[in-house]
N, C-alpha and C positions, 0 to 999 in steps of 0.2 A: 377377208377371213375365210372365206371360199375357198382358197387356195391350202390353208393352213392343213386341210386333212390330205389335200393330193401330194401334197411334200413332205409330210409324215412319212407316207407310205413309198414313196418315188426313194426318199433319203435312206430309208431303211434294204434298199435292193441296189445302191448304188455300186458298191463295193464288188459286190459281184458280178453286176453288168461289167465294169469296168475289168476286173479282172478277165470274164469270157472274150470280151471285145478285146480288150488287147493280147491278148494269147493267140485268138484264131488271126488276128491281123498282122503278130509276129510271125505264125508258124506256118501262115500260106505266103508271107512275104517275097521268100524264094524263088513263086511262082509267077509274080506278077511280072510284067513289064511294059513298064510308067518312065516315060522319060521326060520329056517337056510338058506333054498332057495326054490326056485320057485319046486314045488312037479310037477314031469314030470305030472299029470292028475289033475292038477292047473285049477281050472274054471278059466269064462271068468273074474271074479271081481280083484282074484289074477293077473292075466296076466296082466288086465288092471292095476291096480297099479304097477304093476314093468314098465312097459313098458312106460304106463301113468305119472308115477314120475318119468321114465329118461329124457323124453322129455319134463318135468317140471321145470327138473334141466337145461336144455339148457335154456330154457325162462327164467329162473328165472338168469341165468349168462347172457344172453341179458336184462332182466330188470334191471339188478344193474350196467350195461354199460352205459343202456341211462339214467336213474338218475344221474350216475356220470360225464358224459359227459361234457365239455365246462363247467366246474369248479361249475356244481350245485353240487358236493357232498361235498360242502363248505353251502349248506343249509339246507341237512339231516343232516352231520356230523359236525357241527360249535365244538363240542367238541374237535376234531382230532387238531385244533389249535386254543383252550382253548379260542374260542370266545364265550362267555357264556351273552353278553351282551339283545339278546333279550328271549332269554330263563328265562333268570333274571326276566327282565320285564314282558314277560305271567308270573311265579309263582306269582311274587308282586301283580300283575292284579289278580288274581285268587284268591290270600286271602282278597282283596278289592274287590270282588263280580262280576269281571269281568273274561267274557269271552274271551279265546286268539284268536288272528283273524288268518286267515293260511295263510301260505305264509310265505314268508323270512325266518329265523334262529331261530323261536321261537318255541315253546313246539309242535303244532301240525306237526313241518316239523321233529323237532327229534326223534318225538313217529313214524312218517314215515318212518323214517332212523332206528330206531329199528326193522321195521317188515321186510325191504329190509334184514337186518342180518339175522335174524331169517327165512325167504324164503331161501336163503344162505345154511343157517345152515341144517335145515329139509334137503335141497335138496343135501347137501353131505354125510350126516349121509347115507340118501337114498342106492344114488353111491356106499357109502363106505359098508353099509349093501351087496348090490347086488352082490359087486366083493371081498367081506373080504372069507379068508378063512373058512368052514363051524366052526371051532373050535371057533372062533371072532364071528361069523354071531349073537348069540343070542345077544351079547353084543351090539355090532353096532345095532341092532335094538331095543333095549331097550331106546339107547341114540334118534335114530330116532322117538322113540315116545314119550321121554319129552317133544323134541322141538319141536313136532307137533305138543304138548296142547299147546304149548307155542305161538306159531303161534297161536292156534286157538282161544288165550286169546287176539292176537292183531287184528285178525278178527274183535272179537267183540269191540275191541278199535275203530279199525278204521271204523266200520261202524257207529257207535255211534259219532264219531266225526263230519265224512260226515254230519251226518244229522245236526249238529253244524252249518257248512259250508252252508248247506243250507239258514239256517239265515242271509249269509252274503249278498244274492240275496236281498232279503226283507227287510233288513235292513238299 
C-alpha cells in the first residue's frame, strides 16, 4: 500500500515525461551516431540516446499501465473485442462533414491506442537494439528506426488532433 501514493503521483507526470523524452530523443536523433553499439568515445548525444531511450522505455511500460488500468484499455483498444460501434459512428460523422468528439471508444481514442503501440514498439526495438548481439545490432536498429518515423507520424497526428480537442472547450 506504500506504493499506492508514489503511483498516484509518478501516473499523474507520465504523459508529459513521455511526451519531453520522446521529443528531445526525436529531435537530437539526427545527431547521433549508433551503429552496432555505443562507440567506447560515444558523445554526449549518443549516450544520451541510449541511456535516455532505456529510461523512455520504462516510462513508456508505465504509460501503457496506467492507460490500461481499471478497464480504460477497453477505450483505446475497443477493437481487441470487436467493439467497433463508436468508431463506426466518428467515420459516418466524418464523411457527413463532422468532426469526432474525444473521449469514449471512438476514432480519436483509437488513433491514441495506436501511438501507445507504437511508443511500445520504438521503445523495445530500442532494448532489443542495445542488448542484440553486435551481428543483429544493425538489423534491430533498422526496425528501431521505421517505427520511430512511425511514431513520429502519430506525433504529428496527435498534436493535430489536440488542437481539434481544443474546440471542444469553445464549443
Amino acid at each position: 500500500m506504500a506504493l499506492l501514493p508514489i503511483w498516484r503521483s509518478i501516473q499523474t507526470k507520465l504523459h508529459g515525461i513521455v511526451l519531453v523524452m520522446a521529443l528531445t530523443l526525436v529531435c537530437t536523433s539526427p545527431w547521433i551516431l549508433i551503429g552496432k553499439q555505443l562507440r567506447s568515445n560515444a558523445g554526449f548525444w549518443d549516450i544520451f540516446h541510449v541511456y535516455g531511450g532505456l529510461f523512455t522505455a520504462v516510462i513508456a511500460v508505465l504509460f501503457a499501465i496506467k492507460v490500461c488500468v481499471k478497464g480504460q484499455w477497453r477505450l483505446f483498444f475497443p477493437w481487441l473485442v470487436a467493439d467497433f460501434n463508436q468508431l463506426n459512428a466518428d467515420i459516418s460523422g466524418m464523411v457527413k462533414g463532422r468532426l469526432p468528439l474525444s473521449g469514449g471508444k471512438g476514432l480519436l481514442s483509437v488513433i491514441e491506442g495506436v501511438g501507445v503501440i507504437l511508443l511500445l514498439l520504438v521503445a523495445l526495438s530500442g532494448v532489443i537494439w542495445y542488448l542484440a548481439d553486435p551481428s543483429d545490432a544493425l538489423m534491430w536498429r533498422s526496425y528501431h528506426q521505421v517505427l520511430a518515423q512511425g511514431f513520429i507520424g502519430f506525433v504529428v497526428i496527435h498534436v493535430l488532433l489536440a488542437l481539434l480537442h481544443i474546440r471542444d472547450f469553445f464549443g
